[in-house]
C-alpha positions as a printed Julia matrix, in Angstrom:
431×3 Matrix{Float64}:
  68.02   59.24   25.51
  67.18   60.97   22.24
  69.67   60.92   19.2
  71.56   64.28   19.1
  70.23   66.14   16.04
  73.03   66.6    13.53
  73.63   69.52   10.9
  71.78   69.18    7.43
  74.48   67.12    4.99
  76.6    70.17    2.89
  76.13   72.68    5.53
  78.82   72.43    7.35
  79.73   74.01   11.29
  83.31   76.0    11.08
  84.47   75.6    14.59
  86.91   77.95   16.23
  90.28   77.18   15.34
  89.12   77.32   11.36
  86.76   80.11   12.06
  90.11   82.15   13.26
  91.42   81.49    9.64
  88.42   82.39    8.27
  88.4    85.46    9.98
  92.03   86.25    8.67
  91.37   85.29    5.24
  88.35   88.02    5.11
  90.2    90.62    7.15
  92.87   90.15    3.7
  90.15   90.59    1.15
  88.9    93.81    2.6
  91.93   95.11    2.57
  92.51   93.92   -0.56
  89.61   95.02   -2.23
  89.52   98.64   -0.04
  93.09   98.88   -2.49
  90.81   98.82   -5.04
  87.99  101.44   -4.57
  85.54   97.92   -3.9
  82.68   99.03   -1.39
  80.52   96.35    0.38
  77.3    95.98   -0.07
  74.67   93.39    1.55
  71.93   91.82   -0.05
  69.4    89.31    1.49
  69.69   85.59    1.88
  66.46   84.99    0.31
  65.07   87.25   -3.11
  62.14   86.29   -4.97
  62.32   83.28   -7.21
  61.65   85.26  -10.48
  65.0    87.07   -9.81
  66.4    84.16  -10.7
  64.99   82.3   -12.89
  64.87   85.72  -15.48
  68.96   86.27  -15.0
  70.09   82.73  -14.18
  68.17   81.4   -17.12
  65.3    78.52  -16.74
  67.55   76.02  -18.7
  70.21   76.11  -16.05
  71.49   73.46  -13.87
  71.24   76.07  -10.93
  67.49   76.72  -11.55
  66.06   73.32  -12.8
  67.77   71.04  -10.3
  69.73   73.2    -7.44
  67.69   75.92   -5.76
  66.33   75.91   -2.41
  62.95   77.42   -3.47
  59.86   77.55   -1.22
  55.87   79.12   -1.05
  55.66   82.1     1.45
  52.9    80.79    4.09
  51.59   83.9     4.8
  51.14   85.62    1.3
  51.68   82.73   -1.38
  54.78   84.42   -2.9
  57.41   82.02   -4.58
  61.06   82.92   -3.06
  64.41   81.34   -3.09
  67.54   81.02   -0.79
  70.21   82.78   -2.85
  72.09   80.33   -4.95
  74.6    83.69   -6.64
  75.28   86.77   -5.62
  75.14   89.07   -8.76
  71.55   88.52   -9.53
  70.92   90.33   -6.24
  73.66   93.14   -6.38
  72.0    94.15  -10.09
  68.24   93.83   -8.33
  69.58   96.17   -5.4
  71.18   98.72   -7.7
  68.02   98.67  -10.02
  65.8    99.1    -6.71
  67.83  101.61   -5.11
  69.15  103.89   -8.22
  72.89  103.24   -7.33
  74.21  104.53  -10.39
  72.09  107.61  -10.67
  75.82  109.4    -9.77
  77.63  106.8   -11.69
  79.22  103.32  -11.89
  79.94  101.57   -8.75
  82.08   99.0    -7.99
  81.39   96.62   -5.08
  81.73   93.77   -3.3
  79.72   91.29   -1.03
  80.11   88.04    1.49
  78.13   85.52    2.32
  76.34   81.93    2.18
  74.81   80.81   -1.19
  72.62   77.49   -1.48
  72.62   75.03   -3.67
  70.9    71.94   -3.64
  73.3    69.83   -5.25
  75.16   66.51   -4.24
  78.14   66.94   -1.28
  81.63   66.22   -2.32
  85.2    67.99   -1.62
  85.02   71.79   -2.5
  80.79   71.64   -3.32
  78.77   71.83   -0.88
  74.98   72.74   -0.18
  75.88   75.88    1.57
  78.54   77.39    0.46
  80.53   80.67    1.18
  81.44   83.11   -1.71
  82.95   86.69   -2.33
  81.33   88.38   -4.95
  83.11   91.57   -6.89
  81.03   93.97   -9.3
  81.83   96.57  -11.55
  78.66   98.3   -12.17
  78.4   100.86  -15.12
  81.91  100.46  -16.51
  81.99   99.52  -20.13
  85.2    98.58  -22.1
  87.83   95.79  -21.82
  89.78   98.3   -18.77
  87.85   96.57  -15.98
  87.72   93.08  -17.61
  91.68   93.76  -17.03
  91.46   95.12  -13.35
  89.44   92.66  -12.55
  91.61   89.86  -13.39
  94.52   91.8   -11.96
  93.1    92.31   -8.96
  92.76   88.46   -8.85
  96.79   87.86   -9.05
  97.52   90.22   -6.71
  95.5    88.23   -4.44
  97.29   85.27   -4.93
 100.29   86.61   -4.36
  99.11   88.25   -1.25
  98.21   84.91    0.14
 100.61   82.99   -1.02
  98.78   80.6    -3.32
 100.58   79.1    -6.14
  99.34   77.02   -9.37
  96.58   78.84   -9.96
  95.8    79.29  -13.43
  93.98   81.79  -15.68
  91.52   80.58  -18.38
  89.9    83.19  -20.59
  86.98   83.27  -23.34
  84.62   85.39  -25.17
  81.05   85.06  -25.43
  80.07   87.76  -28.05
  77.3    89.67  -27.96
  73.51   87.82  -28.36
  73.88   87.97  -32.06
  76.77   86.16  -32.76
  75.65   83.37  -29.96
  72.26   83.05  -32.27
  74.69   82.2   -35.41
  77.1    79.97  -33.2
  73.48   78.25  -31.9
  72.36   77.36  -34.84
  75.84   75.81  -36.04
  75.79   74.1   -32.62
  72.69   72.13  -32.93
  73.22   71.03  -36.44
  76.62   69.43  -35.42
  74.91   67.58  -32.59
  71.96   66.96  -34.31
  74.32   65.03  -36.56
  75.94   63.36  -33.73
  72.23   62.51  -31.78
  73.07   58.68  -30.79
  75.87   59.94  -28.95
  74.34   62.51  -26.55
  73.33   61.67  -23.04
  70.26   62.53  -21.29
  71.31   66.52  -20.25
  72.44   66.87  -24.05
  69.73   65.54  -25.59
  67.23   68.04  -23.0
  69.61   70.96  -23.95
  69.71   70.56  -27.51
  67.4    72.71  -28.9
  66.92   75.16  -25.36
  70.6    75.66  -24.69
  73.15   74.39  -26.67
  75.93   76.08  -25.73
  75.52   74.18  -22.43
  76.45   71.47  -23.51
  80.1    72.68  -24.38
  80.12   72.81  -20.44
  79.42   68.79  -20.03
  81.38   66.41  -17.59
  80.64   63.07  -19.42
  84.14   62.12  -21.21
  82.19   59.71  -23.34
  81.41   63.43  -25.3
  84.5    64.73  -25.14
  85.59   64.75  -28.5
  82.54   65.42  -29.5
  82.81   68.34  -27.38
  85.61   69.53  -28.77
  84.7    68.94  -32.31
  82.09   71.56  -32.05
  82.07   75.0   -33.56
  83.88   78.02  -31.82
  82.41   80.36  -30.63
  85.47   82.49  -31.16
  85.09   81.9   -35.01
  81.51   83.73  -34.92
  82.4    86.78  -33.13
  82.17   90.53  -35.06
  84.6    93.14  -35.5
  83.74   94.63  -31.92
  83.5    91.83  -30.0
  87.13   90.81  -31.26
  87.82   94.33  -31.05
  87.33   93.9   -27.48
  88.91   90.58  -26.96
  92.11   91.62  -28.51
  92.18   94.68  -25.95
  91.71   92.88  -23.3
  94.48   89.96  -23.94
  96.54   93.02  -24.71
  96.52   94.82  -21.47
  96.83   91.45  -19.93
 100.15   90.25  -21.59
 101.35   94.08  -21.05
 101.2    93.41  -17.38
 102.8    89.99  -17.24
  99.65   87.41  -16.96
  99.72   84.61  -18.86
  96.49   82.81  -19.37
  94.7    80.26  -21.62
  92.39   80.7   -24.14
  89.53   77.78  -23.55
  87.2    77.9   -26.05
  84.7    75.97  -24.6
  84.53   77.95  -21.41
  81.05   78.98  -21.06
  80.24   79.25  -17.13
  76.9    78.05  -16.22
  74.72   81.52  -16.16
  73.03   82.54  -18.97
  73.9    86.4   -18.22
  77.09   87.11  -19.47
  78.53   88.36  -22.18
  82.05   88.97  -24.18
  84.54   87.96  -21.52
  84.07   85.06  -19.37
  86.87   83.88  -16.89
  88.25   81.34  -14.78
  90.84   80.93  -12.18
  91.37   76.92  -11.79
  93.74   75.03   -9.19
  95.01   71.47  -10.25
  95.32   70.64   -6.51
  91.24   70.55   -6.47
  90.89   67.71   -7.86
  87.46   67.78  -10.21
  86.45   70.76   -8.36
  89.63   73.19   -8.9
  88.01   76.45  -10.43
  88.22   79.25   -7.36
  86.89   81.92   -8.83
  85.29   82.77  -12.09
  83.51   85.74  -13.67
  83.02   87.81  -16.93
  81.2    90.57  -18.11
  76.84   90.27  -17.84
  75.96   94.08  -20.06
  72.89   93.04  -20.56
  71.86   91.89  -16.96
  70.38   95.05  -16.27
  67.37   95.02  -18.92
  66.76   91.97  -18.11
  65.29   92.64  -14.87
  63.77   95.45  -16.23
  66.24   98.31  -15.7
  67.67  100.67  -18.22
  70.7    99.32  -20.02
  74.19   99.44  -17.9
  77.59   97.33  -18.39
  78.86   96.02  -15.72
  81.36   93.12  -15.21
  82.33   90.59  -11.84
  83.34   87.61  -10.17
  83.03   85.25   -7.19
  85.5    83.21   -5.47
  84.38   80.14   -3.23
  85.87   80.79    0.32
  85.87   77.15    0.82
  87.75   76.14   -1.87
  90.64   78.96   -1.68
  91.07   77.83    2.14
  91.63   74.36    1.14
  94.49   75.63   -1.2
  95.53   77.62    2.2
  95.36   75.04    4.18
  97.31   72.51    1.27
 100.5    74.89    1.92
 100.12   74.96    5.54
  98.88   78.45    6.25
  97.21   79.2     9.11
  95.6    81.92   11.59
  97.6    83.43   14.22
  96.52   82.13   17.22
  93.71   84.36   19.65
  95.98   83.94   23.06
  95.39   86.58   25.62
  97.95   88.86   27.0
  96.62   87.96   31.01
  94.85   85.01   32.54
  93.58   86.0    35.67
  93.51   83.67   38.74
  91.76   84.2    41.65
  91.0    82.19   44.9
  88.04   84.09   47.19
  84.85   85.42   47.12
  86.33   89.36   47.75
  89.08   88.07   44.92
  86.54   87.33   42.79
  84.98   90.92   42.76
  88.3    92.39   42.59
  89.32   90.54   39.48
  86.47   91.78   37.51
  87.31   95.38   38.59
  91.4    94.21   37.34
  90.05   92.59   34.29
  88.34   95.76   32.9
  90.69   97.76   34.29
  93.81   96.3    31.63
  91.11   96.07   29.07
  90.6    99.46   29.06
  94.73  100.16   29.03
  95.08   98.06   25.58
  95.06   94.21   26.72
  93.35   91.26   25.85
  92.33   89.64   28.89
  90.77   86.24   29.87
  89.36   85.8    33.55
  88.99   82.31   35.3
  85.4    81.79   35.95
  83.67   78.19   36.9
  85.46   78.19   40.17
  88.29   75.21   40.77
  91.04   75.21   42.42
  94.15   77.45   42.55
  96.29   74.27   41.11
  93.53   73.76   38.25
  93.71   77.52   37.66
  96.66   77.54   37.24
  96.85   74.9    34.71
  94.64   76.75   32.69
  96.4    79.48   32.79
  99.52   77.68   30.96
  96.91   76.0    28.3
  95.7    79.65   27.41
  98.91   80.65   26.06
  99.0    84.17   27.63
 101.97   86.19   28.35
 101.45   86.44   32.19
  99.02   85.18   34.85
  97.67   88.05   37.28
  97.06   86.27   40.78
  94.31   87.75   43.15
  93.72   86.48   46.57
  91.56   87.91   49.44
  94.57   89.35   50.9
  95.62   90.97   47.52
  92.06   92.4    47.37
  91.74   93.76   50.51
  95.15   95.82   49.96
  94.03   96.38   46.36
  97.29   94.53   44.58
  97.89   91.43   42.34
 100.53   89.24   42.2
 102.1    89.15   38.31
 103.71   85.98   36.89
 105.2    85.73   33.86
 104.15   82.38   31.88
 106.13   82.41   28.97
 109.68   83.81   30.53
 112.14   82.81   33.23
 111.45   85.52   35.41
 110.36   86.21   39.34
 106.81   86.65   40.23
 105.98   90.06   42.05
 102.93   92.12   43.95
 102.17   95.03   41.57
  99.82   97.58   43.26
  96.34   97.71   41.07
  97.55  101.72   39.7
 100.95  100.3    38.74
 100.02   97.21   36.99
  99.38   98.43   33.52
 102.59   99.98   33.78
 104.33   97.27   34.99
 102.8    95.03   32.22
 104.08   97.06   29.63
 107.15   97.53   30.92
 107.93   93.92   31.05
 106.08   92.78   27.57
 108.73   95.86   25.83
 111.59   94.43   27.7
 111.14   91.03   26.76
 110.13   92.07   22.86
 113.27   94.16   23.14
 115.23   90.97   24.17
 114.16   89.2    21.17
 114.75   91.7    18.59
 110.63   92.47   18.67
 107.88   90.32   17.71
């Protein structure tokens, strides 16, 4: 017997009953963002590889060591499974002239890819929900944004999440901080690892992002960004913490937040859980003004975020929340080959009226049926024999109540359904 072939390692199945909270958690954020004036948009899985590589940046983690890239077999073109979302919302709004009336705001779901090693809350293919302000300029939609953020939290319930805020300047005043960066590690060179010592002179400010606590203090001995910023760029800061504090958030200033894409600009955030362990930031964002000339549109601001699905419904999960459960109203049971044809004609029939309905099929016995029945979790049973077929009735039998089971004719049933799901809701002070 040949081995069962098993799902690639980091892309994981999501079976039924945590597809069900899946499905709840994304029913929230459309509602959610629809609150906001958020549109969706959908991009491709796979863009070309140049996409990335010119608004990722080539010294990236993402595009040295993580993406899924491949040749085209049929016309030698270099692609890449999607390994971000923004890259491709600013490529579709180039192609298609979305902001020829104006800025847009937006908002996307899907799988992203990264080849990277597996480990709690990282995973190969991963799930995200990407939000993009598109043609707004000023610190007002920094703000929304991160607003918009809390009052998801609270919507769901999620507590100990934390907000940790930065500024990247503008281009100009990253050159100055650059330079200032290498010659403090340049002074520090027998100290820096492998990544550091690669990054040095390509992408310093990188290396504020490193893991390895054998650099830690020499992390944070390094310049500030914060202390090579201009009069707008602070301008902007200071606006933005403003209308933040005015609406209650409190948040952290982390000066060596730097997120790993080399596209953004002035603000950069992060939301981070401490029940995550070493993977606890669930969503992050910032500002990326000059995205748009660099894949060869005209200039635009524009501002977003992502949040990892995955990691947000471990936090869900951590405080026991859960989907409501998919039980039908009716579980029909039949017995008979003219039963059988009847029940389909039933089953439709209290569709159509409103009901959620699950018919018996794989024959068994009544007894099994039955049993089945209970397991579903509906409401009531609707028993069809021959004999109720041939006279065109059921027989209806409450599952979940202490009550007598009676023949209904077929045109009564919905009514008598109803009847008896009010009455009991009405017993119970409603559902």
């Amino acid at each position: 017997m040949s081995q069962i072939i098993q799902a690639i390692r980091g892309m994981n199945d999501i079976l039924p009953d945590e597809a069900e909270l899946w499905e709840w958690f994304e029913d929230s954020v459309r509602d959610w963002l629809r609150g906001y004036g958020y549109r969706p948009i959908r991009m491709p899985l796979v863009e070309p590889t140049p996409l990335f590589a010119r608004a990722i940046g080539t010294v990236t983690d993402i595009v040295e060591k993580e993406m899924y890239s491949f040749t085209d077999s049929l016309n030698g073109e270099q692609l890449t499974l999607r390994p971000e979302g923004t890259a491709g919302c600013v490529r579709a709004a180039l192609q298609h002239n979305l902001l020829y009336d104006g800025p847009k705001r937006l908002w996307y779901q899907g799988p992203m890819f990264r080849h990277e090693r597996p480990q709690k809350g990282r995973y190969r293919q991963f799930h995200q929900i990407g939000v993009e302000a598109l043609g707004f300029s000023g610190p007002d939609i920094d703000a929304e944004m991160i607003l918009m953020c809390r009052r998801l939290w609270d919507d769901l319930g999620l507590e100990g999440i934390h907000l940790e805020l930065n500024s990247l300047g503008q281009i100009e005043e990253r050159q100055q901080h650059r330079g200032a960066l290498i010659a403090h590690f340049e002074s520090h060179a027998a100290r820096l690892d492998a990544d550091a010592q690669r990054r040095l002179h390509s992408n310093p400010l990188r290396i504020l992002d490193s893991k390895n606590p054998e650099m830690r203090d020499l992390v944070e001995a390094a310049p500030k960004l914060l202390d090579y910023l201009g009069a707008d760029s602070l301008k902007h800061f200071e606006a933005l913490q403003a209308l933040l504090k005015d609406a209650g958030i409190s948040y952290q200033i982390n000066p060596r937040l730097v997120r790993g894409l080399d596209y953004y600009n002035l603000t950069v955030f992060e939301w981070v859980s401490d029940s995550l362990g070493a993977q606890g930031t669930v969503c992050a964002g910032g500002r990326y003004d000059g995205l748009f000339t660099q894949l060869g549109g005209k200039p635009q601001p524009a501002c977003g975020f992502a949040m990892g699905i995955e990691r947000l419904l471990m936090l869900l999960r951590e405080r026991g929340g859960k989907a409501a459960s998919h039980v039908p109203d009716i579980y029909i049971v039949h017995q008979g080959d003219q039963a059988l044809r009847f029940a389909f004609v039933v089953a439709e029939g209290m569709r159509d009226n409103g009901y959620t309905v699950q018919m018996h099929c794989g024959g068994s016995s009544f007894k099994a049926q039955m049993k089945r029945a209970d397991a579903s979790g509906a409401t009531l049973a609707v028993i069809i024999g021959d004999d109720e077929a041939a006279a065109e009735e059921v027989t209806l039998k409450p599952l979940r109540e202490a009550a007598e089971q009676h023949r209904v004719a077929y045109d009564q049933l919905a009514d008598a359904i109803g009847a008896l799901l009010f009455e009991w809701e009405d017993e119970n002070g409603g559902i």
